[in-house]
C-alpha positions, 0 to 999 in steps of 0.5 A: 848552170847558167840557168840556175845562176840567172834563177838564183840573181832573180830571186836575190834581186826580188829578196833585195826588193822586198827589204828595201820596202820593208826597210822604208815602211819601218822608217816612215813608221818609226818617222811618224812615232817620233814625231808623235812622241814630240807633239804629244808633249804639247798640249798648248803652244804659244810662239812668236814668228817671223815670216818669209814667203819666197817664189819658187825661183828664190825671189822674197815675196813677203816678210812680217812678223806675228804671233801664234797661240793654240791648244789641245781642243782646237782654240787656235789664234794666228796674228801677223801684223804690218805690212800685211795684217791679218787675224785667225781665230778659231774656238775649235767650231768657227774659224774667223778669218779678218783682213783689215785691209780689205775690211772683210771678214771670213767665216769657215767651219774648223772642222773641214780646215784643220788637215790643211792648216800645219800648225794645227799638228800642234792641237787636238788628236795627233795621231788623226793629223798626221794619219793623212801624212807620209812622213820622213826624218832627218837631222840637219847640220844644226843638229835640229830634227827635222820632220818632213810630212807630204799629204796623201791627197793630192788636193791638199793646198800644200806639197808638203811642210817640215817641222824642225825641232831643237830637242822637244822644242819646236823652232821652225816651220817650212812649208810649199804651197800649191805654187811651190812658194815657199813660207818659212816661220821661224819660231821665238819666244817658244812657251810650251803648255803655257795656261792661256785664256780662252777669251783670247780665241773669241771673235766679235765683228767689227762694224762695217766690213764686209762677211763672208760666210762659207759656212753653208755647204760645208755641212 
């Protein structure tokens, strides 16, 4: 009998095991489509930010201001300004990286960068950007959703990011980086499907800095 009983709690523990993965792969499964049905609604995004990065013991490293605008065929400009200023553009084939400060400039081919550039959820194919995520849901005690995505390749240049959303409407961005700094980017002047001109995504090289082009082995 005692046998039987052992037996029997087995099975109930194996039956028990089985549903909990069940029910785990259901939610990271129903994550995933949720946050699809948001970002799908965004076909170009234009965001004014501010920035704060802090170390891993909560130390403020860095605060700025900037602003962020892309749209669903991979043209994507991000600005920040003083203290720190830099330029990224992409017209959805080159990526320009411009530092002022250092008076450089870096090429890059969009195509090998967008898993590992977050904000570029809100571009292009959805469902391919967050295919390389596993992906969990939450609501905070702002009542805002909260989408947290962790990269299935452990070479990814972050551990994971969190994207908060107030109903459809993206309003903040937290990501932790290979350092488990943390950048915070928290959203205003949030303008969904805005018309936005494409020369704004065009790049010309200032005089006298210096290029950095990493374009040749990426092909």
């Amino acid at each position: 009998m005692k046998m039987k009983i052992t037996g029997f709690l087995t099975t109930l523990i194996r039956i028990a095991g089985m549903l909990c993965l069940s029910f785990s792969l259901a939610a990271e499964e129903s994550a995933e489509f949720f946050l699809q049905q948001k970002l799908e609604n965004i076909n170009s995004l234009s965001v004014n930010f501010n920035q704060t990065v802090q170390s891993r013991q909560g130390r403020n490293l860095q605060e700025n201001r900037g602003r962020f605008k892309v749209t669903e065929d991979g043209h994507f400009l991000w600005e920040t300004f003083e203290p720190f200023p830099q330029l990224i553009l992409s017209d959805s084939i080159t990526i320009w990286v411009y530092d002022p400060d250092l008076e450089q400039v870096t090429i890059k081919t969009a195509v090998h960068h967008s898993v590992n550039t977050p904000m570029m959820m809100f571009s292009g194919d959805k469902a391919a950007f967050l295919e390389n995520f596993t992906i969990k849901y939450s609501v905070n005690e702002q009542g805002l959703s909260v989408f947290r995505l962790e990269p299935e390749q452990t070479d990814n240049l972050f551990l994971f990011l969190e994207v908060f959303f107030a109903d459809d409407k993206p309003v903040k961005l937290l990501i932790s980086d290979s350092l488990q700094q943390i950048t915070t980017l928290s959203f205003s002047e949030v303008d969904i499907n805005p018309q936005i001109d494409r020369r704004v995504f065009q790049f010309q090289i200032p005089d006298n800095v210096d290029i950095i082009d990493e374009r040749v082995g990426e092909k």
